[in-house]
C-alpha positions in Angstrom: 114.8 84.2 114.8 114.9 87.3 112.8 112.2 87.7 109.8 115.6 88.4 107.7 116.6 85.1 107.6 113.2 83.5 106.5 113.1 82.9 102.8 111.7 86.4 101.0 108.0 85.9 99.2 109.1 86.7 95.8 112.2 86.3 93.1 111.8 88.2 90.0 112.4 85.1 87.4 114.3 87.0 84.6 118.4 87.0 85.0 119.8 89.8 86.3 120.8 91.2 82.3 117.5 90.7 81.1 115.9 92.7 84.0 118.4 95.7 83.7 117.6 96.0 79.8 113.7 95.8 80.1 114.3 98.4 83.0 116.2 100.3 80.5 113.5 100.5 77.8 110.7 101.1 80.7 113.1 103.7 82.3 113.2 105.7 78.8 109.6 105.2 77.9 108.4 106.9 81.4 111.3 109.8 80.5 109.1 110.3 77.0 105.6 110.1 78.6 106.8 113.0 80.5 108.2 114.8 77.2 111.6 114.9 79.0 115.1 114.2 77.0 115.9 110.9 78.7 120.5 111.3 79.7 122.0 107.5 80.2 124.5 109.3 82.7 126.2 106.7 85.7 123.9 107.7 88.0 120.8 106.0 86.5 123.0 103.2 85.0 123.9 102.9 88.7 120.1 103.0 90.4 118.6 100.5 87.7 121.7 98.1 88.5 121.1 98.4 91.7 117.5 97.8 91.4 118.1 94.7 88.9 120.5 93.2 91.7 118.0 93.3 94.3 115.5 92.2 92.3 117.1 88.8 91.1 118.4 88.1 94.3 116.5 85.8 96.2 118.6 86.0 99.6 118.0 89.8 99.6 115.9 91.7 101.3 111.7 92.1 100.5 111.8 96.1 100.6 114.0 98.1 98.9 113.8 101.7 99.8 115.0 105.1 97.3 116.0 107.7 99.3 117.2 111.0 98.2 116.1 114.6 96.6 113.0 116.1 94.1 113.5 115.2 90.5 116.6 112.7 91.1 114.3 109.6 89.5 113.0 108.3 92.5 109.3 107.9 91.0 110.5 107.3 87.5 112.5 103.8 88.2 109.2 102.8 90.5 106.7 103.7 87.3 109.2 101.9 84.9 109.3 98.7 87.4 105.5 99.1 87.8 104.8 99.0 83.8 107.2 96.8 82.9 106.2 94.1 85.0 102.7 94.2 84.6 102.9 93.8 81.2 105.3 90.9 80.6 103.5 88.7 83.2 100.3 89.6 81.6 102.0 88.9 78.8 103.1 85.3 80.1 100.1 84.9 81.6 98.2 84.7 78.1 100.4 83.3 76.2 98.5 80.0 74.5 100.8 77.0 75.0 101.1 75.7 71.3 103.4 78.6 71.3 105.4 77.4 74.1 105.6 73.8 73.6 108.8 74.4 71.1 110.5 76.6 73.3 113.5 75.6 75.7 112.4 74.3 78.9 114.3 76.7 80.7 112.0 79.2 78.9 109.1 77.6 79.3 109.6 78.0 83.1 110.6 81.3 82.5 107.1 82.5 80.9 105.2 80.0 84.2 107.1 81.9 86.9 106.2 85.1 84.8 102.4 84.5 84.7 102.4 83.6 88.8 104.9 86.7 89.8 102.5 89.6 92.0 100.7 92.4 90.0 102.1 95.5 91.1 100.2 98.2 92.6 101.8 101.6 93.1 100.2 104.3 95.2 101.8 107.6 96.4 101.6 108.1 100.5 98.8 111.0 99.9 96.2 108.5 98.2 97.2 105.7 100.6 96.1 108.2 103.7 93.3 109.4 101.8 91.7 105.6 101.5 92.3 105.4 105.1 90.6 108.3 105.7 87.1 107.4 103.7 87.7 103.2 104.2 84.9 101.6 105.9 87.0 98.2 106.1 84.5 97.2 103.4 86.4 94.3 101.6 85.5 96.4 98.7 87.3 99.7 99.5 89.9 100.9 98.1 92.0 100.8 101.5 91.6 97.4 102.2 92.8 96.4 98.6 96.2 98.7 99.1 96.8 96.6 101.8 96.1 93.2 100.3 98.4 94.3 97.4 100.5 91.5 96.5 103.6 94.1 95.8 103.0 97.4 96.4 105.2 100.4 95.6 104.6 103.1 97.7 105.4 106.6 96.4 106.7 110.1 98.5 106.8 108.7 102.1 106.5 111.1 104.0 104.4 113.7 102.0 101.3 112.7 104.0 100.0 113.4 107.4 101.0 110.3 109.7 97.3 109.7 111.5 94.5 110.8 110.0 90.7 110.5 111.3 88.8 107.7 110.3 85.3 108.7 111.2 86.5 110.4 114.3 88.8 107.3 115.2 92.5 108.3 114.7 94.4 105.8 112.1 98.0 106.0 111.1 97.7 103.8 107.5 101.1 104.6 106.2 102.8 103.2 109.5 99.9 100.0 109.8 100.5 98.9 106.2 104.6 98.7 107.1 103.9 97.0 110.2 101.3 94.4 107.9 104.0 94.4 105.3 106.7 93.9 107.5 105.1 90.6 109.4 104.2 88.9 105.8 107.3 89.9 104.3 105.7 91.2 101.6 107.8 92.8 98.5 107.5 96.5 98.8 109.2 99.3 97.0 109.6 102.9 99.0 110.2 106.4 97.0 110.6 108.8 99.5 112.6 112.4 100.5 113.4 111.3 103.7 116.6 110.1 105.2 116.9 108.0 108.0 117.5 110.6 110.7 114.2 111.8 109.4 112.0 108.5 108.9 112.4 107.8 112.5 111.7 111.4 113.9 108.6 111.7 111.4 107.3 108.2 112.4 108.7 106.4 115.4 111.3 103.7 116.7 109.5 100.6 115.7 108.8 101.6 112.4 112.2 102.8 111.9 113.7 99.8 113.2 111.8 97.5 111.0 112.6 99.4 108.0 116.5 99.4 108.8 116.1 95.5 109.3 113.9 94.2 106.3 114.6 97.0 103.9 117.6 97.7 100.9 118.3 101.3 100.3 119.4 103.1 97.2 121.0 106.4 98.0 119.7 109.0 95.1 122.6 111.5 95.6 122.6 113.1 92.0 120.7 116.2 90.8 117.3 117.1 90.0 116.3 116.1 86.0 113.8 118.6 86.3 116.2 121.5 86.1 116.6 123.3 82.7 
């Protein structure tokens, strides 16, 4: 049986119209932090629909990959995901229930499903190989809690060296944590440059494969914000 048609490990519990506005709103507030005028153009209406779909779709699948060039927002949507989230489930999660006992059931479910949905973690492929690189498969490391992240975003695939030395033993973390990922069917969220052609020529067939089976892509094909 394919792992594609095993029930995913996670369904975002807000509708799909309430996760593209808080998207929205996270999306702008990363565009500020960055001192950046934020431009509501179709492209970015387009990525955070996208996004929102697979998201709130429970039959979809658990990565989602964005693919495409420097300065398209990429890394922006991840942050804005990555904020947002963490604060309404911890949020949810200490919210006293006096408060709630008045409120719809449906949103009294709501706020449960909230305070149980993963923490995420985001890391960019550099610090990933870099863990690898001082871990000492302490349960303490850093490494090993990358890898036991419940949803992890991980940012610029590809920017990294694919095996690195782990006291003299060669490791390849970026490629082991898809594999792991991959065989849990774990949530995970992929920025990267690369295209597909290139994924599988940087990395190899398996890891390739299993990223063209278990993974959603969004296409950034617009230009860089970054210009002036």
């Amino acid at each position: 049986m394919s792992l594609t048609t095993r029930t995913r490990s996670f369904n975002f519990p807000l509708t799909r119209q309430q996760t593209e506005t808080l998207l929205l709103q996270a999306y702008k507030a990363q565009v500020a932090a960055r001192g950046m005028q934020f431009v509501l153009d179709d492209s970015v209406r387009y990525y955070i629909s996208e996004f929102s779909d697979w998201l709130t779709d429970p039959t979809d699948k658990c990565f989602i990959m964005f693919s495409g060039g420097c300065g398209c927002g990429k890394t922006t949507l991840a942050l804005a995901f990555r904020d947002m989230t963490n604060a309404i489930c911890d949020k949810a999660y200490k919210a006293p229930e006096f408060l709630l006992k008045d409120k719809p059931v449906e949103v009294q479910r709501q706020y449960a499903q909230l305070a149980r949905f993963p923490r995420v973690s985001l890391k960019t492929a550099q610090e990933i190989s870099d863990a690898a690189r001082r871990s000492r498969e302490d349960r303490t490391d850093e490494y090993y809690a990358i890898k036991r992240s419940a949803f992890l975003i991980i940012d610029d695939l590809g920017c990294e060296p694919v095996e690195v030395k782990n006291f003299g033993t060669s490791v390849t973390p970026i490629t082991d944590i898809i594999y792991e990922r991959y065989a849990a069917m774990k949530p995970t969220i992929i920025t990267t440059n690369l295209d597909t052609r290139q994924i599988r020529s940087e990395y190899n067939e398996r890891v390739a494969d299993r990223l063209n089976e278990i993974c959603r892509v969004i296409g950034y094909k617009n230009e860089s914000y970054r210009k002036s």
